[in-house]
C-alpha positions as CSV (number, residue, x, y, z in Angstrom):
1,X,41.8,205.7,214.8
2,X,45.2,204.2,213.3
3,X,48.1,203.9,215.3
4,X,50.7,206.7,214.5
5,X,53.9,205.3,212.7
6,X,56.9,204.4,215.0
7,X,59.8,206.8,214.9
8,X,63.2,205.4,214.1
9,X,66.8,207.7,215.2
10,X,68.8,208.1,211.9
11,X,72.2,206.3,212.2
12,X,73.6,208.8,210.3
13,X,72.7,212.2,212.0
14,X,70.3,210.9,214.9
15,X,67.2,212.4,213.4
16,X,64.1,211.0,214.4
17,X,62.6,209.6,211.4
18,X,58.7,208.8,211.0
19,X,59.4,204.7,209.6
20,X,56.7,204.8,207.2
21,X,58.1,208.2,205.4
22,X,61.7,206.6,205.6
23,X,60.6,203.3,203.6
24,X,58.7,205.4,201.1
25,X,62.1,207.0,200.6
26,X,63.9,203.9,199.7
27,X,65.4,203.7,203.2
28,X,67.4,207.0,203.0
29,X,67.5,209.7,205.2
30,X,65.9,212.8,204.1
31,X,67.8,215.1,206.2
32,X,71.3,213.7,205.6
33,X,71.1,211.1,202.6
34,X,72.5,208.2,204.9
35,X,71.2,204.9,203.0
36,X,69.9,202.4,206.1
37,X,70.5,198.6,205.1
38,X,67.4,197.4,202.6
39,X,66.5,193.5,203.2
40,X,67.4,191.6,199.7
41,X,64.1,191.6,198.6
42,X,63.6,195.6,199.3
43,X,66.5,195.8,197.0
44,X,65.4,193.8,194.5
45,X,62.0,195.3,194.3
46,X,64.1,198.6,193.9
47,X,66.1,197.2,190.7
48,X,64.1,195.2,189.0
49,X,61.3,195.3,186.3
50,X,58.0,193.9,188.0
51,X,57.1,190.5,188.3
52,X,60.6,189.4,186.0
53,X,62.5,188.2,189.2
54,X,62.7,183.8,188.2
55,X,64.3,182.7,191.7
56,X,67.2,179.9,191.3
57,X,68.9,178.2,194.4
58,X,65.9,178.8,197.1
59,X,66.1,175.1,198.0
60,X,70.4,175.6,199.5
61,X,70.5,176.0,203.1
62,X,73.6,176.3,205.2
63,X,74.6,173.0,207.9
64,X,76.5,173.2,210.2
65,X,80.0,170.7,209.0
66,X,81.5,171.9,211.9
67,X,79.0,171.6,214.9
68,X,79.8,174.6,216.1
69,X,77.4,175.8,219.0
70,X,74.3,177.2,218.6
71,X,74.7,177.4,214.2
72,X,71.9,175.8,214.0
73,X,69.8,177.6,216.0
74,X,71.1,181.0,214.5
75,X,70.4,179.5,211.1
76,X,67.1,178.8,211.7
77,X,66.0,182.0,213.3
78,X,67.1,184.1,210.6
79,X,65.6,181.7,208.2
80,X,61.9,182.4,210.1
81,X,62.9,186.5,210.6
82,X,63.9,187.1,206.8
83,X,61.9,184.4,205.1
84,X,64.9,183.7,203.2
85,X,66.6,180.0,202.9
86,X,69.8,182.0,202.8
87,X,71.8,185.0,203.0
88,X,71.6,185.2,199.2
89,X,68.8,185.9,196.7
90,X,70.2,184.7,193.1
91,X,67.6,184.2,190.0
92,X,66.9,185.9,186.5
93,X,65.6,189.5,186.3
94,X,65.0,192.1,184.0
95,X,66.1,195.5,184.4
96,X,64.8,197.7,182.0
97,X,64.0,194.5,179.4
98,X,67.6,193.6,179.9
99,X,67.9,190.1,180.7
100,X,70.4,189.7,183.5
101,X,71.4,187.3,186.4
102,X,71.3,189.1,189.5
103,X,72.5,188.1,193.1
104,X,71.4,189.8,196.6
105,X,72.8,189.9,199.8
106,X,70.7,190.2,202.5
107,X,72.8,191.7,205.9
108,X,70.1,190.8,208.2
109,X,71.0,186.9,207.5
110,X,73.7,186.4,209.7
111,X,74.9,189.7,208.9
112,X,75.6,188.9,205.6
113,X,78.9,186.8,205.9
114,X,79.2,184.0,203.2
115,X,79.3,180.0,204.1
116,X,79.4,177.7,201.8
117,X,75.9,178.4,200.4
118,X,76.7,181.7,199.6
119,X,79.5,180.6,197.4
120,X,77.7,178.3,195.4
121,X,74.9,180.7,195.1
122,X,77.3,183.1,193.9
123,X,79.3,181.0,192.1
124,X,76.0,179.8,190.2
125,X,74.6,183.4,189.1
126,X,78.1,182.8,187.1
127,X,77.7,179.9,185.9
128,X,74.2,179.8,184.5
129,X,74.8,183.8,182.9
130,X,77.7,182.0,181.1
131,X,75.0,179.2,179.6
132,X,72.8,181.9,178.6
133,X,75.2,184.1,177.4
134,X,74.4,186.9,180.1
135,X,75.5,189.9,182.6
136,X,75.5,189.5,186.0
137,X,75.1,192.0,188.8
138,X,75.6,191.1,192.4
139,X,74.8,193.3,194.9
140,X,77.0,192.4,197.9
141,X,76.5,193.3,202.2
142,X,78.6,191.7,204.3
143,X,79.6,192.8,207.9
144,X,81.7,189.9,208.7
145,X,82.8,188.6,205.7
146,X,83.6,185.0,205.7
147,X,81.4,182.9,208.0
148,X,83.4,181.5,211.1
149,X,80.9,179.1,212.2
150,X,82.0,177.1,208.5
151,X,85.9,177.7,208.9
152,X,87.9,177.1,206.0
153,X,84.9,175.4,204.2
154,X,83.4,179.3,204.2
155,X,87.4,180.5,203.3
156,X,87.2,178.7,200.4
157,X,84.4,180.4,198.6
158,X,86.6,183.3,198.1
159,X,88.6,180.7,195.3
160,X,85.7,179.0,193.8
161,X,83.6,182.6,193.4
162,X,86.4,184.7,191.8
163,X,88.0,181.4,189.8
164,X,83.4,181.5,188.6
165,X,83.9,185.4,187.8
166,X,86.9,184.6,185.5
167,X,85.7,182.1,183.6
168,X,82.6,184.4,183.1
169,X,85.0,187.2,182.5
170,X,86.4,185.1,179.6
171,X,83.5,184.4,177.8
172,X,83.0,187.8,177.1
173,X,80.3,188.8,179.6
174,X,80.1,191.8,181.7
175,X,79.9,191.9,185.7
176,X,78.6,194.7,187.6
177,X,79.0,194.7,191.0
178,X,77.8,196.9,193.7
179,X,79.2,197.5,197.2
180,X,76.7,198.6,199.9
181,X,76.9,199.3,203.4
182,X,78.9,197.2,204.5
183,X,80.9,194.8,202.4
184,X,83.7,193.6,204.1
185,X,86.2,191.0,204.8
186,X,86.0,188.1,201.9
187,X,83.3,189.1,199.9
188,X,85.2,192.4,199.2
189,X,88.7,190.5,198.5
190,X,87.0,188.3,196.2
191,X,84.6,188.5,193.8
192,X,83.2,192.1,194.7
193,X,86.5,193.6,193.6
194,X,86.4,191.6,190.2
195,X,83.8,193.1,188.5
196,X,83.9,194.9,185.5
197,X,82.4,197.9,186.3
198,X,82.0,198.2,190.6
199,X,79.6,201.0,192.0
200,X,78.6,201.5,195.8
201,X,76.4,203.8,197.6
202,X,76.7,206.7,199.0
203,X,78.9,206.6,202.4
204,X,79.6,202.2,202.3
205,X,82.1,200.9,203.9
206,X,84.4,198.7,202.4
207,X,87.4,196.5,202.8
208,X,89.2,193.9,204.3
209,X,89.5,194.3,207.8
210,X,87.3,197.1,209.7
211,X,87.8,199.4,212.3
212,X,86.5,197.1,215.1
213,X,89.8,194.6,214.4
214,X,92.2,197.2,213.8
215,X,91.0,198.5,216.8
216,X,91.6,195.3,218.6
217,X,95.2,195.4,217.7
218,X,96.0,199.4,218.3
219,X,95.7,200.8,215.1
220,X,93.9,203.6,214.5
221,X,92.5,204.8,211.1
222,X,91.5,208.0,209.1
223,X,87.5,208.0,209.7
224,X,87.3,208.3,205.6
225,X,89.6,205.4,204.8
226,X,87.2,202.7,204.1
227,X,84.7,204.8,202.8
228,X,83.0,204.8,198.7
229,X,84.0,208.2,198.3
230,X,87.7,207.6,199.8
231,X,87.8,204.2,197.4
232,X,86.4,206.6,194.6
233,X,88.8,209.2,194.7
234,X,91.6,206.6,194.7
235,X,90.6,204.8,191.4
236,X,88.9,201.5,193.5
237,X,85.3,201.9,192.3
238,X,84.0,203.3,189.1
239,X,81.1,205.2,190.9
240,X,79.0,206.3,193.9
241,X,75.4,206.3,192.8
242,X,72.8,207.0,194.9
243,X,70.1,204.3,195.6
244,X,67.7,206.6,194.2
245,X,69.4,206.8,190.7
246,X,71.5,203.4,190.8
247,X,68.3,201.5,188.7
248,X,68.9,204.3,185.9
249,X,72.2,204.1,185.8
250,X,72.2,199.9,185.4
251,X,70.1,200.3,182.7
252,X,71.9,202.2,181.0
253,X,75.0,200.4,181.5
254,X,73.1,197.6,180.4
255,X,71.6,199.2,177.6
256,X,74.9,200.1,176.3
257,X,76.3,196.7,176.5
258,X,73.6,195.0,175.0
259,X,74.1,197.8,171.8
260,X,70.9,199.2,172.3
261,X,69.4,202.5,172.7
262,X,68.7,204.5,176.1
263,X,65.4,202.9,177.4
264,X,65.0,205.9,180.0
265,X,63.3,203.8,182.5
């Protein structure tokens, strides 16, 4: 007889949620549509035509410039937990036959705050779309934006990644970004807030500084402020698409840019 599935609480209304019937359902809660974090490869499975993901990057792993205690053993935990090399996933993909370059974050890797790998990851998807004359999407989740353990070395990606996104910007390509739960700190004050066209799900939070560090210096904020549907209705995103409908809606973004008609995948 097979074990029952394990039963997860909902962090958005509490419910308890059978884990097998919440992964079927792309990680989002029946009862209240709150969209748990999805590993990088979970979203990229999601996105992408099969089998067209061509990784790039996997051999960049973070050190530690600074020695600062215990990086190295945090690095190479989440290394073993995720399987990942880094908190980024950056190759070629298809989405709906359109060629793209596509970047990942991944918030279980060090909860997704960017070092210095992250940047030239980043910073790469970039270059390389701008050699092949392609769009890039980058889906971005960071809970602690830049990476302290890399001080100013991890500060500095936030110049090199948005000076990459204009020089792709001026060779005519598109970028589509898209802000999930959470992006914060310098990944949103960078190159998140560049693209073209930005899109979040349902109930992100985004920005600068969160609640947490007001917090920690008195101030108090509206419970909507940092929100996609507060950004939304103040002109900072383009759109809240729900995970369920955000692959349609890249293709046909996609579709439209690359002058070709509605593939309807």
């Amino acid at each position: 007889m097979s074990n029952p599935s394990p039963r997860i609480a909902c962090r958005g209304c509490s419910s308890e949620l059978v884990a097998d019937e919440l992964e079927r359902n792309a990680r989002v809660c029946p009862q209240c549509g709150f969209h748990h974090v999805l590993s990088a490869r979970e979203r990229l499975d999601s996105l992408a035509d099969e089998g067209s993901f061509d990784e790039f990057g996997a051999d960049l792993y973070s050190v530690d410039p600074l020695g600062f205690p215990g990086y190295q053993e945090k690095l190479r935990a989440d290394r073993e937990r995720t399987g990942l090399s880094s908190e980024v996933l950056t190759g070629y993909v298809s989405i709906g036959s359109n060629r793209v370059v596509i970047g990942v974050s991944d918030a279980n890797f060090i909860m997704g705050t960017m070092g210095s790998v992250a940047g030239e990851k980043v910073t790469r998807c970039f270059e390389l779309a701008v050699e092949a004359g392609l769009p890039v999407i980058i889906v971005s989740a960071s809970g602690g934006g830049m990476r302290m353990q890399e001080g100013t070395i991890a500060l500095m990606q936030m110049a090199k990644t948005s000076a990459a996104v204009m020089r792709h910007h001026r060779a005519g390509l598109v970028y589509i970004a898209v802000a999930t739960h959470p992006t914060m700190g310098g990944s949103a004050a960078s190159f998140v807030s560049l693209g073209d066209i930005i899109i979040a799900e349902p109930g992100a939070m985004i920005g600068f500084a969160g609640p947490r560090a007001r917090a920690a210096i008195g101030e108090k904020m509206p419970p909507r402020l940092q929100s996609a549907e507060s950004l939304a209705e103040h002109g900072m995103l383009d759109a809240v698409v729900p995970r369920h409908e955000l692959r349609s809606v890249l293709i046909e973004i996609l579709d439209f840019v690359n002058d070709r008609a509605p593939s309807r995948t």
